[in-house]
C-alpha positions in Angstrom: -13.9 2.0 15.7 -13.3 -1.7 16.0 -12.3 -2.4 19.2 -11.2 -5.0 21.0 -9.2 -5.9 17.2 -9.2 -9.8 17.4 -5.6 -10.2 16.2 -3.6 -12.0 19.0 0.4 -12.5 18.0 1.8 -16.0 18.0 4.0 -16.7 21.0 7.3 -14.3 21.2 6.6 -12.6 18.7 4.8 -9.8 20.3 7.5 -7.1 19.5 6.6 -4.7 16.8 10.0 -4.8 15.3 10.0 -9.1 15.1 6.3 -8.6 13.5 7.7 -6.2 11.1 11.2 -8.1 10.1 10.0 -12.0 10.3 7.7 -11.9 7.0 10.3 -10.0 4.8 12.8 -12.5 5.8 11.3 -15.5 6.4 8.1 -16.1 4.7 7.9 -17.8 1.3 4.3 -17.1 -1.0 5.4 -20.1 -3.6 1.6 -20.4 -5.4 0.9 -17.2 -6.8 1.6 -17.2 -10.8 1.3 -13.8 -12.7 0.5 -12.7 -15.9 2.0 -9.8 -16.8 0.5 -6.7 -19.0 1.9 -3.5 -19.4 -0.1 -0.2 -20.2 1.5 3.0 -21.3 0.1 6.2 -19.2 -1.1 9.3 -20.3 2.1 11.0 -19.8 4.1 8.5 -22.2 5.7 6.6 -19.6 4.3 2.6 -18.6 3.0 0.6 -15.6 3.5 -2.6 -15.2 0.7 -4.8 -13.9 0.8 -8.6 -12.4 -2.7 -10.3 -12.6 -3.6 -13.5 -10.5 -7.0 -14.6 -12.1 -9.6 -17.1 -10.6 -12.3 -16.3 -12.8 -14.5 -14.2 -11.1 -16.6 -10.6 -11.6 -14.5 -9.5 -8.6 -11.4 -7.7 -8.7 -9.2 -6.4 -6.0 -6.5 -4.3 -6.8 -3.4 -4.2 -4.5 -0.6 -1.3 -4.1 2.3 -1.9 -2.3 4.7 -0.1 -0.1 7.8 1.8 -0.3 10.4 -0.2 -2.8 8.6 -3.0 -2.8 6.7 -4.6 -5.4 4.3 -7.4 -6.6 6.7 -10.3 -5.7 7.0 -9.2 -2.1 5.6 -11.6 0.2 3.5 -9.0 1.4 1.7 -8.8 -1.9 1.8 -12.6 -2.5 0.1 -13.3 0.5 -2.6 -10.9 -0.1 -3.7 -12.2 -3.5 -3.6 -16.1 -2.7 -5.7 -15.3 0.4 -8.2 -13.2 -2.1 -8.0 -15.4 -4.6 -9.4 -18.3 -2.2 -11.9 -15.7 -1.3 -13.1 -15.8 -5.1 -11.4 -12.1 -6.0 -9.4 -12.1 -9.5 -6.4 -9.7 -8.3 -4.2 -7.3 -10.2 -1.3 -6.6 -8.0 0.2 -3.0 -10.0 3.9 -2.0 -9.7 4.9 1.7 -9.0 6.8 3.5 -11.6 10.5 2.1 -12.0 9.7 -1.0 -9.3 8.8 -3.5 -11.8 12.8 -4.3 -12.8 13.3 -1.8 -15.0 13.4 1.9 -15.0 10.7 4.0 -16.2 10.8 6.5 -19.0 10.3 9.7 -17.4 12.2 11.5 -14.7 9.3 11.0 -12.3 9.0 8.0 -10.3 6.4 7.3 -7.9 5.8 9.1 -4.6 3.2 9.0 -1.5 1.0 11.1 -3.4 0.7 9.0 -7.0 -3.0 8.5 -6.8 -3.2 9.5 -10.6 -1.5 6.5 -11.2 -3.3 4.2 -9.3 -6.6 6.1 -10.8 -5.4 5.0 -14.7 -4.7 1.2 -13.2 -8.2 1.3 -11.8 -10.2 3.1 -15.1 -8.2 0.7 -17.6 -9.3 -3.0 -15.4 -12.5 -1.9 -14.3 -14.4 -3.1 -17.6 -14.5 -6.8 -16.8 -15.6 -6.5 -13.5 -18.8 -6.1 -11.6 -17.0 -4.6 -9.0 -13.7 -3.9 -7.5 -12.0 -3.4 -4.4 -8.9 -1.5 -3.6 -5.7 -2.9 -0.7 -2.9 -1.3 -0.3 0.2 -1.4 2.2 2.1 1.5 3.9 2.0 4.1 1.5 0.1 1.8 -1.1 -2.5 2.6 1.5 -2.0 6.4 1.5 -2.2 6.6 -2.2 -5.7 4.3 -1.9 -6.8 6.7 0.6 -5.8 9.5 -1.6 -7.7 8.1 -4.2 -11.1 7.4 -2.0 -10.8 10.6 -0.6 -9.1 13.7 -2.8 -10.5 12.3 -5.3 -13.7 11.5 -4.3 -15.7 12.9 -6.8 -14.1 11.0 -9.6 -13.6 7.3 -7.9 -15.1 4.3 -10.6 -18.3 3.8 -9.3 -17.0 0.2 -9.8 -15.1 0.5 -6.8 -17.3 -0.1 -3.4 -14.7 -1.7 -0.5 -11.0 -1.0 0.0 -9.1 -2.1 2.8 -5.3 -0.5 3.9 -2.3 -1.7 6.6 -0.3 0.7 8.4 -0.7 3.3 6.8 1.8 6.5 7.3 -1.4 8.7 6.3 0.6 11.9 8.1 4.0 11.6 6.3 5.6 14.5 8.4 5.1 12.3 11.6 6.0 9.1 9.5 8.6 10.7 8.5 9.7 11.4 12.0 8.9 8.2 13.4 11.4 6.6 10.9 14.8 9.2 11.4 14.5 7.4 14.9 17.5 5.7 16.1 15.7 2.5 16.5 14.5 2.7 13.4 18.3 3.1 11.3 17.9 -0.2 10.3 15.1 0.0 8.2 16.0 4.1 6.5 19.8 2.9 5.7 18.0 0.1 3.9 15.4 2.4 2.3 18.1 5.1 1.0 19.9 2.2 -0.2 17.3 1.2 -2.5 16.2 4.7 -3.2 19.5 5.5 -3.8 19.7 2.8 -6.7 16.9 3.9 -8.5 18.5 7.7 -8.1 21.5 6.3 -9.7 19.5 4.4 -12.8 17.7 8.0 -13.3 21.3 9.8 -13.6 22.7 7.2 -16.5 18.8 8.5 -18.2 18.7 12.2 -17.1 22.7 12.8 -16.5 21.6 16.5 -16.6 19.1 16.4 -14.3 20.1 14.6 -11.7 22.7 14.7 -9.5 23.7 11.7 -7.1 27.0 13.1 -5.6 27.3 13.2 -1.8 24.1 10.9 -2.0 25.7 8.8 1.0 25.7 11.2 3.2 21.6 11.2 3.2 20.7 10.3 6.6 16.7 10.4 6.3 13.6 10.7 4.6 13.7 14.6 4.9 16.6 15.2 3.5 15.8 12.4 0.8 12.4 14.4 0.0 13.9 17.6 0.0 16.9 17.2 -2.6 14.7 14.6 -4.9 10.9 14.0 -4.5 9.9 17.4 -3.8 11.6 19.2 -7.2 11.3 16.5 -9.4 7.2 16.6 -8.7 6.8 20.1 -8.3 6.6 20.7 -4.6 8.0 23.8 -3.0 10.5 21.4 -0.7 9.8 18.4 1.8 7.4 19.8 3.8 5.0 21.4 1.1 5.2 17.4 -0.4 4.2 16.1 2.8 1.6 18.4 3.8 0.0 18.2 0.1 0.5 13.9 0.3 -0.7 13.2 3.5 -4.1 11.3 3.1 -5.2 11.7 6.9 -7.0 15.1 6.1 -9.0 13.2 3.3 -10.1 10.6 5.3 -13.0 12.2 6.0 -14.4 12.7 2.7 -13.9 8.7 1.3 -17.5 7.3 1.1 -16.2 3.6 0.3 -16.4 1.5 3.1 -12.6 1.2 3.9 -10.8 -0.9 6.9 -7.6 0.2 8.1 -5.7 -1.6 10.4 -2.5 -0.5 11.7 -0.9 -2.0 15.0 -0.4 0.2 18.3 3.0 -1.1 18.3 4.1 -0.1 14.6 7.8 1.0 14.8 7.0 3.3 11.5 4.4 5.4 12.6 3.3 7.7 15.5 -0.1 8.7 17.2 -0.6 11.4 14.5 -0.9 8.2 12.2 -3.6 6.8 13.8 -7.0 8.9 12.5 -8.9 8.2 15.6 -11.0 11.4 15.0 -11.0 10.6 11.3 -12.3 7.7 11.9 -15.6 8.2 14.8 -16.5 10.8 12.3 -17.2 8.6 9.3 -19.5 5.8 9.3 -17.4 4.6 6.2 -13.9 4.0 7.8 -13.7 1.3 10.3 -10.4 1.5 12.0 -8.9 -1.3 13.8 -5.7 -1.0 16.1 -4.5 -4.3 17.5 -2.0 -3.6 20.2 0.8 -5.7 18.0 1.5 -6.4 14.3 4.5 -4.1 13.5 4.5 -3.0 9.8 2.7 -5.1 7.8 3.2 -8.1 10.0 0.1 -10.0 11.7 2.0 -12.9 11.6 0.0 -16.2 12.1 0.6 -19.8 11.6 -2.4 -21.9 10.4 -2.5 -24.5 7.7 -3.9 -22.2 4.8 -0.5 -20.1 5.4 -2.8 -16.9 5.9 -1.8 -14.0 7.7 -4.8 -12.5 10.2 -4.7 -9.5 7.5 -5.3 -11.5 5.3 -8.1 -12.9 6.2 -9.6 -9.9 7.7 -9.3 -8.0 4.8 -10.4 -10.8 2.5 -13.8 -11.0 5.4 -14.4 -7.5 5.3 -14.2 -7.2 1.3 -16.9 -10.3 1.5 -19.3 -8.5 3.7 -19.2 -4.9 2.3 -19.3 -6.6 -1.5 -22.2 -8.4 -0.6 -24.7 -5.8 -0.1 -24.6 -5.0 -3.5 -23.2 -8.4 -5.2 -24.8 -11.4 -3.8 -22.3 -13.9 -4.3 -22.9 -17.0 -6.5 -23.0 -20.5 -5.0 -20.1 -21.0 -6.8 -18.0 -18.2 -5.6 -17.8 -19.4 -2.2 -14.8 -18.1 0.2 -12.8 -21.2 1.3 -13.4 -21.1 5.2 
């Protein structure tokens, strides 16, 4: 447990929901360039991957949230503050969130850790070693990763680091069929409902999109597509089987996670407070504000304070194995 967290909000913007909306709307990441590759998967569908190099034995691999992708400012923000940390980063799109559809009738989910597995075994050859961020339920499919599948990580990979995390998806779940939060699920379903809507002009047979605006919630989302199209019983069996919180305690990476007391996405069940006290390897941090995937600060780098935290703590835990070189300095 870190505690007191060392993130203090800029003036009025205190409120979790401000934290959360400002960065989507407002910020700008204009200096990140990509290069883009794409890799086929095992199960003849692709991935498409965004690399920011530096030149550097260091990789961190980033997963983002739910419909986002590697232009979000999130994302952008992440890998210029790692790349002035001295990390090459390879910021990987979900299936069907790079612009165009994938091939198959699956698309990504909470519980895609397979995919972010294949990302990890085909970039892990250049590198010396590797750390894994991801956001929201880029973070639960990290955890997933560390954790369910423990005993096959790349030995490659020794840090990760993960913001507000929904690692108990019921109770995330939950949290967002809120009133307070109908902003943010009409805006979801809408964007969920346009990928359902690319998958019926590919799979007219096997999927349906009629009545789809009548959806109210993640539930009933999860229940009518994610669960049968990835073979779980119904929304419930797919979020008990895809929740990372009861893995938490197997991941033997030194992993951050930071996720704000005032998050308007999750709920107490989100935060692994026990989890956490009983692994040395998980260092939780819960600053009392942030929202979801906020820490919003002003400075004249332009990085956020999870930024720079996680950027700090991939530093630290990297160099007890990799020394860095004099000319691999973080910019301070």
């Amino acid at each position: 447990m870190i505690s007191p967290a060392n993130y203090s909000p800029p003036p009025f913007m205190q409120n979790g929901h401000i934290q959360t909306i400002f960065p989507s709307l407002f910020r700008k990441v204009t200096t990140v360039t990509y290069v883009r590759e794409r890799i086929d998967t095992p199960d003849d569908d692709f991935l498409d991957l965004d690399w920011s190099r530096c030149g550097c034995r260091r990789l961190a691999i980033i997963s983002h949230g739910l419909e986002g992708d590697s232009e979000r400012a999130y994302v952008k923000g992440m890998v210029r503050a790692l790349n002035m940390y001295g990390w090459d980063c390879l910021a990987w799109n979900f299936r069907g969130c790079s612009g165009r559809p994938n091939r198959r009738l699956r698309s990504y989910h909470s519980g895609s850790f397979d995919d972010l597995a294949h990302v990890v075994e085909h970039a892990a050859g250049d590198y010396a070693c590797i750390g894994l961020m991801g956001f929201s339920i880029g973070g639960n499919i990290t955890l997933l990763y560390l954790g369910k599948n423990r005993d096959r990580v790349n030995p490659r990979v020794n840090c990760a680091a993960v913001l507000s995390v929904p690692c108990d998806l019921a109770a995330g779940a939950a949290a967002l069929a809120r009133r307070s939060n109908a902003l943010y699920m009409r805006r979801f379903l809408r964007l969920l409902g346009e990928k359902v809507a690319a998958k019926k002009v590919l799979f007219p047979a096997r999927i349906d999109d009629s009545g789809y605006e009548k959806l109210r919630n993640f539930r009933e989302f999860d229940e009518r597509y994610t669960a049968p199209i990835n073979g779980f019983k119904n929304a419930d069996d797919y979020w008990l089987q895809c929740s990372s919180k009861p893995w938490i305690k197997a991941i033997s990476v030194p992993t951050l996670m930071i996720s704000a007391s005032n998050d308007p996405f999750l709920t107490p069940a989100c935060f692994p407070v026990e989890e956490a006290a009983a692994n040395p390897d998980i260092y939780l941090e819960m600053p009392a504000s942030g929202g979801h995937v906020g820490f919003i600060q002003f400075n004249h780098k332009g990085l956020y304070w999870s930024e720079r935290r996680t950027a700090e703590f991939f530093a630290r835990h990297v160099n007890r194995i990799h020394p860095r070189k004099d000319d691999d300095n973080p910019v301070t």
